[in-house]
N, CA, C and O atoms as a GROMACS GRO file, in nm:
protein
  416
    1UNK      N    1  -1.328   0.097   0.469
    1UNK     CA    2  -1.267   0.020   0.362
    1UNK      C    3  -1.130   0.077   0.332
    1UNK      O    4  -1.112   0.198   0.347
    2UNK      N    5  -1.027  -0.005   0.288
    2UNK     CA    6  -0.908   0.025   0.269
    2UNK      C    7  -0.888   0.059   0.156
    2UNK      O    8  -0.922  -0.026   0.075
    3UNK      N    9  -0.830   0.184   0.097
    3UNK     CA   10  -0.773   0.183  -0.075
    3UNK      C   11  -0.661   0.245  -0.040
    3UNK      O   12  -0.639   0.353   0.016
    4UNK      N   13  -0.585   0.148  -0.088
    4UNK     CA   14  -0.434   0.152  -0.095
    4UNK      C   15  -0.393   0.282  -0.167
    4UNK      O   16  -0.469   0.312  -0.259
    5UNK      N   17  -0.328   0.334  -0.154
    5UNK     CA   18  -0.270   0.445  -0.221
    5UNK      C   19  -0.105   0.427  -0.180
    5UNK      O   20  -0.066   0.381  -0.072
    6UNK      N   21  -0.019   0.475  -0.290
    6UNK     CA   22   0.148   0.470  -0.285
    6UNK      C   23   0.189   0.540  -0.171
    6UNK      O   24   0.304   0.521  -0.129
    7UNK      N   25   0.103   0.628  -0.108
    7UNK     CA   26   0.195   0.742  -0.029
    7UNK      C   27   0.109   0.594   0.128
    7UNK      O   28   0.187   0.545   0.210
    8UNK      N   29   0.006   0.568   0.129
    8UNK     CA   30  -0.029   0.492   0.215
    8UNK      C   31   0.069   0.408   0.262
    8UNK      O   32   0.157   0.404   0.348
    9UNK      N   33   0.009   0.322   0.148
    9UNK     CA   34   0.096   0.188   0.173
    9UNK      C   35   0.238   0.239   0.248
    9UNK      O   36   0.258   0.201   0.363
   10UNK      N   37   0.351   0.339   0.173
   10UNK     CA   38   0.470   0.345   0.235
   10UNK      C   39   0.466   0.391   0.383
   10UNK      O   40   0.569   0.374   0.448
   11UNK      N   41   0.379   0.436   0.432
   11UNK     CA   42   0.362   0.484   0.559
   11UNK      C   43   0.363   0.339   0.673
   11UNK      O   44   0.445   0.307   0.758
   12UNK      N   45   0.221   0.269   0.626
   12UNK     CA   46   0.192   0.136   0.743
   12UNK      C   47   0.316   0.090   0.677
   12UNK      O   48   0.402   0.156   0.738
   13UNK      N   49   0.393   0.002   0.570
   13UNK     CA   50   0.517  -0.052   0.521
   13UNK      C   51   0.634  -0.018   0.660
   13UNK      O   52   0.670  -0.101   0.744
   14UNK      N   53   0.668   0.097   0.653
   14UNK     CA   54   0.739   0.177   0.706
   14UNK      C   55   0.736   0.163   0.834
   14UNK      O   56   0.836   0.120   0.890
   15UNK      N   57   0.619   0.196   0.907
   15UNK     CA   58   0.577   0.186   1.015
   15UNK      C   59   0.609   0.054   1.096
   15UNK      O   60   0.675   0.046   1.199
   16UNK      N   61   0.535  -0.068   1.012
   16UNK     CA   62   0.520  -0.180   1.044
   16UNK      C   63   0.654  -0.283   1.041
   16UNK      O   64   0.661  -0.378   1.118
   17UNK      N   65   0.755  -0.253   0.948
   17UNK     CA   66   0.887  -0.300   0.964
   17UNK      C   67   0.961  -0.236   1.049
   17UNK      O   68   1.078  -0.271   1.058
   18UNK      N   69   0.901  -0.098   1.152
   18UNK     CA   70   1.012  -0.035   1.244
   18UNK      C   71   0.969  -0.085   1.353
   18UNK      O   72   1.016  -0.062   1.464
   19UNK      N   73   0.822  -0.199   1.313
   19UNK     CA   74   0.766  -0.255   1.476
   19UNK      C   75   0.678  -0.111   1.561
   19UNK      O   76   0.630  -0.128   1.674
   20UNK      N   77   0.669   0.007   1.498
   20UNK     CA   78   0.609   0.092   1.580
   20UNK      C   79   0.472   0.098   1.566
   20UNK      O   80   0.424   0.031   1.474
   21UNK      N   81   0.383   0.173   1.646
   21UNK     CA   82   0.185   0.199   1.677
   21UNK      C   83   0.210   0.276   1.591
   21UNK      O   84   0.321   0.291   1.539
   22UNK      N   85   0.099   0.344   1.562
   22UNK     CA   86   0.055   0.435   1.499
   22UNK      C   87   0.073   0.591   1.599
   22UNK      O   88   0.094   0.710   1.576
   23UNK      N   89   0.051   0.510   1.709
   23UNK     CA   90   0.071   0.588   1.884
   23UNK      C   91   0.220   0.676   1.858
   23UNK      O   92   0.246   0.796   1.851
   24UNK      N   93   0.301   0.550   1.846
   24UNK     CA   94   0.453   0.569   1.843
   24UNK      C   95   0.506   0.712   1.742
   24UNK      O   96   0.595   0.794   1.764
   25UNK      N   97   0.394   0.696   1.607
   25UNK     CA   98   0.492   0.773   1.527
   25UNK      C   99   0.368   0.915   1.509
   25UNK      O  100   0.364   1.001   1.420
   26UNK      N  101   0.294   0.899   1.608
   26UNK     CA  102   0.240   1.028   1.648
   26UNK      C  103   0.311   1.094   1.774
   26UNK      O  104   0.260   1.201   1.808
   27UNK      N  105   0.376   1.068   1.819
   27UNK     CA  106   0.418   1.091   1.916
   27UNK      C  107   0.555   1.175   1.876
   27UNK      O  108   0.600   1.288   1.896
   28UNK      N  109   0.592   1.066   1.813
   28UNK     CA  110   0.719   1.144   1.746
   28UNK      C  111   0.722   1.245   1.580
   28UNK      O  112   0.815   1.267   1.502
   29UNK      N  113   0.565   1.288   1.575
   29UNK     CA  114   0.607   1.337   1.484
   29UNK      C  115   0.464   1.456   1.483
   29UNK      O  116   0.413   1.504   1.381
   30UNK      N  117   0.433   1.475   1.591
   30UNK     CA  118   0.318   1.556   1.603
   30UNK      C  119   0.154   1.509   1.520
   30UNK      O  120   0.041   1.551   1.547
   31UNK      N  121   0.183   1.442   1.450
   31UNK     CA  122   0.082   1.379   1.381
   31UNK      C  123  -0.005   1.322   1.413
   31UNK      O  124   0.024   1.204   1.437
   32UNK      N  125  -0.172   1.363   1.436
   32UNK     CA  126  -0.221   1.280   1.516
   32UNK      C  127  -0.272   1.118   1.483
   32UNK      O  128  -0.305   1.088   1.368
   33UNK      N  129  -0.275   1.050   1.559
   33UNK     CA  130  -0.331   0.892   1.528
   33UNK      C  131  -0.416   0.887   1.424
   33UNK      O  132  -0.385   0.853   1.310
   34UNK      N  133  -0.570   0.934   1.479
   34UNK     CA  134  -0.682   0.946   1.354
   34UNK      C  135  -0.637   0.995   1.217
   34UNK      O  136  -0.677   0.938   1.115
   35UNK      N  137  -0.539   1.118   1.213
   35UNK     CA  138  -0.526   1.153   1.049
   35UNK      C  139  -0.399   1.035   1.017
   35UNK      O  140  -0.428   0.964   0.920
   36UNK      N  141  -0.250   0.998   1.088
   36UNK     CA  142  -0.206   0.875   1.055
   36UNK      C  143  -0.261   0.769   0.980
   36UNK      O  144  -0.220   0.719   0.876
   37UNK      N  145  -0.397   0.733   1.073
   37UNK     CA  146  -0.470   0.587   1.004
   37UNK      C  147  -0.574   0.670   0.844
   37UNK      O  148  -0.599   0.601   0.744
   38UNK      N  149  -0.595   0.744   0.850
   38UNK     CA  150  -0.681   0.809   0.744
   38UNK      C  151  -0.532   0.801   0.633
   38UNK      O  152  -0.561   0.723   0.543
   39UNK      N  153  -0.433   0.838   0.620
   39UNK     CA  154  -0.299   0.809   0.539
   39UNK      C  155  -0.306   0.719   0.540
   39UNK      O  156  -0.325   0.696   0.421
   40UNK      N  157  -0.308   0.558   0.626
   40UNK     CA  158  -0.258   0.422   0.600
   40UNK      C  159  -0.367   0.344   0.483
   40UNK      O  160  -0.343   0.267   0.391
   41UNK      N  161  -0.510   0.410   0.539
   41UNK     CA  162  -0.564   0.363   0.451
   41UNK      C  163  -0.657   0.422   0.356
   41UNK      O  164  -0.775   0.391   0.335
   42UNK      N  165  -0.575   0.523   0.295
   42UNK     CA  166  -0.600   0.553   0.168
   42UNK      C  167  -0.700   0.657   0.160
   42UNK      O  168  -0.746   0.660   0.045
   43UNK      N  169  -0.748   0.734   0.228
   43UNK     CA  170  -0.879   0.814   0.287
   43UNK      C  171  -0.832   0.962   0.283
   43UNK      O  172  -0.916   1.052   0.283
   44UNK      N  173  -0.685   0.993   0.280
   44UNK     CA  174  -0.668   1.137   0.230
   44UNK      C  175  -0.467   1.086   0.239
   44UNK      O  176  -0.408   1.000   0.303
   45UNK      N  177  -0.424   1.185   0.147
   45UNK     CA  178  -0.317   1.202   0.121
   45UNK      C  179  -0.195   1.290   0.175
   45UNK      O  180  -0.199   1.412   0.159
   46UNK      N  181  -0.105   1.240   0.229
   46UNK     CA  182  -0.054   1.376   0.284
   46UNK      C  183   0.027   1.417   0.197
   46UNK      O  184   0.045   1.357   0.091
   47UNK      N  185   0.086   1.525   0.229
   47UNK     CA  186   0.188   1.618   0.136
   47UNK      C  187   0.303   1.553   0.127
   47UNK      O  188   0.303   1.442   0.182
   48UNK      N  189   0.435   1.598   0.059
   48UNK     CA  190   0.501   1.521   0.071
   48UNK      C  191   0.633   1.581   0.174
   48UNK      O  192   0.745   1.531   0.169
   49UNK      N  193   0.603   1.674   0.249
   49UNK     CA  194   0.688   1.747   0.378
   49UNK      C  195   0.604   1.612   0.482
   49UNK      O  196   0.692   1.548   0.540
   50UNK      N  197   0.469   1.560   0.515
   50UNK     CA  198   0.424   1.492   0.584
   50UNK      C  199   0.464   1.387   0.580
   50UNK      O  200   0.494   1.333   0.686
   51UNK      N  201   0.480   1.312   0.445
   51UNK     CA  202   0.518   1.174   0.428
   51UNK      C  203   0.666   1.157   0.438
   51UNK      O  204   0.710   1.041   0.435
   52UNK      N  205   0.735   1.240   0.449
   52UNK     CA  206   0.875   1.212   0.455
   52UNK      C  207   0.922   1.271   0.635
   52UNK      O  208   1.032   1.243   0.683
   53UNK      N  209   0.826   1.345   0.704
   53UNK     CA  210   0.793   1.351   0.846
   53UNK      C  211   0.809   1.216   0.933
   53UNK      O  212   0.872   1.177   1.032
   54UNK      N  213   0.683   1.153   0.807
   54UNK     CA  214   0.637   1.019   0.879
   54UNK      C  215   0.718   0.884   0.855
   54UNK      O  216   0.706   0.779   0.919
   55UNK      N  217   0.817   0.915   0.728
   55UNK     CA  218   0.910   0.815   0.716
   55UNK      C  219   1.031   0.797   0.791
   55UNK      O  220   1.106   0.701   0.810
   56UNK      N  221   1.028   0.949   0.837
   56UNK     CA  222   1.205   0.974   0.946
   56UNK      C  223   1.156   0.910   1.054
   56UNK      O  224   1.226   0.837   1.125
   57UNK      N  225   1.007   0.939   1.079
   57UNK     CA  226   1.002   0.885   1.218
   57UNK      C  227   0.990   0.711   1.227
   57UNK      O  228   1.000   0.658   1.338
   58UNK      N  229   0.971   0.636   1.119
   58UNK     CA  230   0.979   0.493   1.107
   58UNK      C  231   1.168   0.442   1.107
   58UNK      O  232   1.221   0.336   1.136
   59UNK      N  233   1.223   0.568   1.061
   59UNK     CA  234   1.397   0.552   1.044
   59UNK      C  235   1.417   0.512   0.880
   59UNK      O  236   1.515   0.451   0.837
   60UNK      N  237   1.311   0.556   0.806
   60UNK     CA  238   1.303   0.552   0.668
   60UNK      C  239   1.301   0.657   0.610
   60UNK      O  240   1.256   0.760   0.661
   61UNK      N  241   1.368   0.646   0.444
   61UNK     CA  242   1.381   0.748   0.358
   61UNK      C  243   1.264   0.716   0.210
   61UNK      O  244   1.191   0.619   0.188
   62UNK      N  245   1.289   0.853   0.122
   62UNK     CA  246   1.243   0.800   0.039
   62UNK      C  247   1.407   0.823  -0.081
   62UNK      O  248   1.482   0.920  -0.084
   63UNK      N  249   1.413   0.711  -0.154
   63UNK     CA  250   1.493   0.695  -0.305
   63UNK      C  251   1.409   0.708  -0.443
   63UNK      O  252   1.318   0.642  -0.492
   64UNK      N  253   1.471   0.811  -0.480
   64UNK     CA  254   1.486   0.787  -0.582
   64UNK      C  255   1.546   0.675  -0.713
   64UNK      O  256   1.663   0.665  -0.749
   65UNK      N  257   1.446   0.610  -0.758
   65UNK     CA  258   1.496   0.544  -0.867
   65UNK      C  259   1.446   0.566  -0.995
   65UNK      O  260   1.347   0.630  -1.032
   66UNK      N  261   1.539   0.496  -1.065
   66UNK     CA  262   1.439   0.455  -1.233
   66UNK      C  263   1.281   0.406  -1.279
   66UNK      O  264   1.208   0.389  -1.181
   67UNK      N  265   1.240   0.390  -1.366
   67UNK     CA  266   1.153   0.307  -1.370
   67UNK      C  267   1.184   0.179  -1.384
   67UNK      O  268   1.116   0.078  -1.364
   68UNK      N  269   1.315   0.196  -1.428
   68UNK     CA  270   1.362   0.008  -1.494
   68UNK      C  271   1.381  -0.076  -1.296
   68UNK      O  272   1.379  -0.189  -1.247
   69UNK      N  273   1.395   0.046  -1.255
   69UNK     CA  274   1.450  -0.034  -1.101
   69UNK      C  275   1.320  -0.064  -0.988
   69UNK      O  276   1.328  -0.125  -0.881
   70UNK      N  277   1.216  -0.008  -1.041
   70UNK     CA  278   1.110   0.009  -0.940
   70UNK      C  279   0.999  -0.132  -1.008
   70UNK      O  280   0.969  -0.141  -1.127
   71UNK      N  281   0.962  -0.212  -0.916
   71UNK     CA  282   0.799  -0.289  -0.954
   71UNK      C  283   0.697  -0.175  -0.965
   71UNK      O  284   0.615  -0.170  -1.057
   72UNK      N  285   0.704  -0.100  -0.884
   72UNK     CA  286   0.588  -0.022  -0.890
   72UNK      C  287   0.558   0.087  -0.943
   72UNK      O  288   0.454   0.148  -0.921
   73UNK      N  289   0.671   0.131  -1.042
   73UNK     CA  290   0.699   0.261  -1.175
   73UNK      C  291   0.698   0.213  -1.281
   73UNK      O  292   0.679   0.286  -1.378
   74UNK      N  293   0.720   0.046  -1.300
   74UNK     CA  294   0.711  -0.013  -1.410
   74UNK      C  295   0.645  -0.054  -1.473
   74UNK      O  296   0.637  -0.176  -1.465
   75UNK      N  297   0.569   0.005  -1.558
   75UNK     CA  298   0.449   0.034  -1.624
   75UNK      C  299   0.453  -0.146  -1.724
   75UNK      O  300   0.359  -0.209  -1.772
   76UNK      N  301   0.579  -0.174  -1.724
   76UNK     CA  302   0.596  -0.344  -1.814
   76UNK      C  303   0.574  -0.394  -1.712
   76UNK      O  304   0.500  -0.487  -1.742
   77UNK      N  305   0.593  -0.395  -1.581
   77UNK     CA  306   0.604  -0.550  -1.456
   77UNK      C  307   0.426  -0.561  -1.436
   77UNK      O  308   0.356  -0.661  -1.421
   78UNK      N  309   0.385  -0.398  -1.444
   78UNK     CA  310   0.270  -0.383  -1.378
   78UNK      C  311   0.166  -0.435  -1.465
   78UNK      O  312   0.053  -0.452  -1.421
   79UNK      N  313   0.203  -0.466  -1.610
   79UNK     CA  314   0.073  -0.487  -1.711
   79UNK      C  315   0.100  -0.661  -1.650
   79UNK      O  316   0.007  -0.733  -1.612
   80UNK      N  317   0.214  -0.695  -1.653
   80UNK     CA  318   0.252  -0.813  -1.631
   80UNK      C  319   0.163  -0.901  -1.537
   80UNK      O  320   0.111  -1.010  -1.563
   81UNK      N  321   0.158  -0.807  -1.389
   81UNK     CA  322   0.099  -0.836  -1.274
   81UNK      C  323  -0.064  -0.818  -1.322
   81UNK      O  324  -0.128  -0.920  -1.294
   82UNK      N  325  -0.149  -0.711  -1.389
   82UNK     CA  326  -0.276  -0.732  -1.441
   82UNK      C  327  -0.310  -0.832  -1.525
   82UNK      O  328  -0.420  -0.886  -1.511
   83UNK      N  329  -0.209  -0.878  -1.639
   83UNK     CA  330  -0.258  -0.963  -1.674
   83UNK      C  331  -0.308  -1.096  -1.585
   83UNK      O  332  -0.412  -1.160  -1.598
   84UNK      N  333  -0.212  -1.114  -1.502
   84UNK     CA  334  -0.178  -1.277  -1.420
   84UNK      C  335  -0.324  -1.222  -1.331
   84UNK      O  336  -0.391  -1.323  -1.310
   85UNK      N  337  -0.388  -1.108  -1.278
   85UNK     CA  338  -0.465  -1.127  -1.229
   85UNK      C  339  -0.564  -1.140  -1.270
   85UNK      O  340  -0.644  -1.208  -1.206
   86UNK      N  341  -0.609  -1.072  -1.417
   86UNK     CA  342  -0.692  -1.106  -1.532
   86UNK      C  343  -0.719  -1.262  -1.537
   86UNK      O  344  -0.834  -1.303  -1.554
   87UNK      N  345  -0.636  -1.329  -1.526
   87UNK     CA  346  -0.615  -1.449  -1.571
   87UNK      C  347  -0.679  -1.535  -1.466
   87UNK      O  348  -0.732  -1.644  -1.487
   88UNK      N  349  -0.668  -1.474  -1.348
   88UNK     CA  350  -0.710  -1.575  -1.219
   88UNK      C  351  -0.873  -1.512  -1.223
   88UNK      O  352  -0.958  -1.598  -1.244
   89UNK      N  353  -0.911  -1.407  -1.209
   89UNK     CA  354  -1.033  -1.419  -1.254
   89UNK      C  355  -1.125  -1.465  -1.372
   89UNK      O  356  -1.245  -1.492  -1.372
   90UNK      N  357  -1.040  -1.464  -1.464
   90UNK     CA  358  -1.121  -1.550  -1.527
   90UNK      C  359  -1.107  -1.713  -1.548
   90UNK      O  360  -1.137  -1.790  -1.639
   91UNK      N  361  -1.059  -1.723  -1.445
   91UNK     CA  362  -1.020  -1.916  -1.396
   91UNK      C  363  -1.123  -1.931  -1.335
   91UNK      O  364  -1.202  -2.025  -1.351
   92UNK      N  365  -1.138  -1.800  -1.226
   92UNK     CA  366  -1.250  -1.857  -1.162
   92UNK      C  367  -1.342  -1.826  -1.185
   92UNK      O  368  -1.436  -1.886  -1.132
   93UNK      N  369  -1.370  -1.716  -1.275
   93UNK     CA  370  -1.481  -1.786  -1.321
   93UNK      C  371  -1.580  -1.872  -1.364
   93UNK      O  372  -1.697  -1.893  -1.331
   94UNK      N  373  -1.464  -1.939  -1.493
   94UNK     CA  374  -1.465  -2.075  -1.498
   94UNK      C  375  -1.538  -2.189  -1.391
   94UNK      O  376  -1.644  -2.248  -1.376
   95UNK      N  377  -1.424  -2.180  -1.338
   95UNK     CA  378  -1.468  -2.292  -1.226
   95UNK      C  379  -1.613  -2.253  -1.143
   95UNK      O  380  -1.699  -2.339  -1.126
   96UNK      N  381  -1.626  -2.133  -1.101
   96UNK     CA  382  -1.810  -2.124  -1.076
   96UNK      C  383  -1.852  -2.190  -1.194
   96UNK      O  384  -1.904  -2.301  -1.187
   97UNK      N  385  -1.837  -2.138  -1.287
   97UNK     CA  386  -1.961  -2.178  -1.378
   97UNK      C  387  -1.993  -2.328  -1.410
   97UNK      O  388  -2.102  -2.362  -1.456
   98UNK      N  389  -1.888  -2.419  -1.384
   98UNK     CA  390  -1.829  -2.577  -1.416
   98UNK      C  391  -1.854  -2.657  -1.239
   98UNK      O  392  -1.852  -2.778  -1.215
   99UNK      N  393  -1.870  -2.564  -1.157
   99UNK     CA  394  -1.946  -2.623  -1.043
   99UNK      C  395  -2.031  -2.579  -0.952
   99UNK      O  396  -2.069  -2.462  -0.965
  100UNK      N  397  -2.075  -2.647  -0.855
  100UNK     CA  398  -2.212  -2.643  -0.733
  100UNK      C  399  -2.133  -2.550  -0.657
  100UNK      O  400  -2.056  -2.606  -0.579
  101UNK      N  401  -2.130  -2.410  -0.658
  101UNK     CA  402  -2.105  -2.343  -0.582
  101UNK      C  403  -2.146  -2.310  -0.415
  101UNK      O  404  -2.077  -2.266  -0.323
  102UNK      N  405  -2.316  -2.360  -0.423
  102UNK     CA  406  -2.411  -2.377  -0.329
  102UNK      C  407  -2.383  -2.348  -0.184
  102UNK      O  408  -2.392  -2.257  -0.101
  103UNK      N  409  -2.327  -2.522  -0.201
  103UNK     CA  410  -2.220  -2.579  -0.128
  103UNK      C  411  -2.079  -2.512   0.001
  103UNK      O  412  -2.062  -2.538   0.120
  104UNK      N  413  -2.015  -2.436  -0.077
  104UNK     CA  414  -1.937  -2.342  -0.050
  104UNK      C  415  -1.921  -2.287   0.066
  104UNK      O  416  -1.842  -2.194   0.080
   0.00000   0.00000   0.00000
């Protein structure tokens, strides 16, 4: 199962917009495949000498920003984004409960 984690996600992100394997940026970065995919999806964390290893080798950095500049530091965008998902679950809830799900 996948759980996303920030240092994850930027890794496959990274990875996946440089078009490279997982092969690729073990190769170039001593890192083996198996612990790579254990980072992509969320299953252990690397340090942050590793994650910035694994970002040179995609041809990525990490920036520093604000919180006002980041979706994902912004503790206002992010209630924003829970609510709207709050909201879709309980739509559908709704709608199970208002029809023949059975069916489906």
């Amino acid at each position: 199962m996948r759980r996303y984690t920030p240092a994850g996600y930027l890794i496959r992100k990274a990875r996946l917009e440089s078009g490279l394997t997982q092969q690729q940026v073990s190769d170039a970065t001593g890192i083996s495949v198996p612990r790579i995919s254990e980072y992509e999806n969320g299953r252990r964390d690397p340090t942050v000498d590793t994650l910035l290893r694994l970002l040179a080798a995609t041809d990525h950095t990490v920036r520093l920003v604000g919180a006002a500049e980041s979706d994902f530091a912004n503790p206002h965008v992010n209630a924003r984004k829970l609510e709207d998902v709050l909201d879709l679950v309980d739509a559908v809830a709704r709608a199970r409960s208002e029809e023949d799900w059975s069916t489906v």
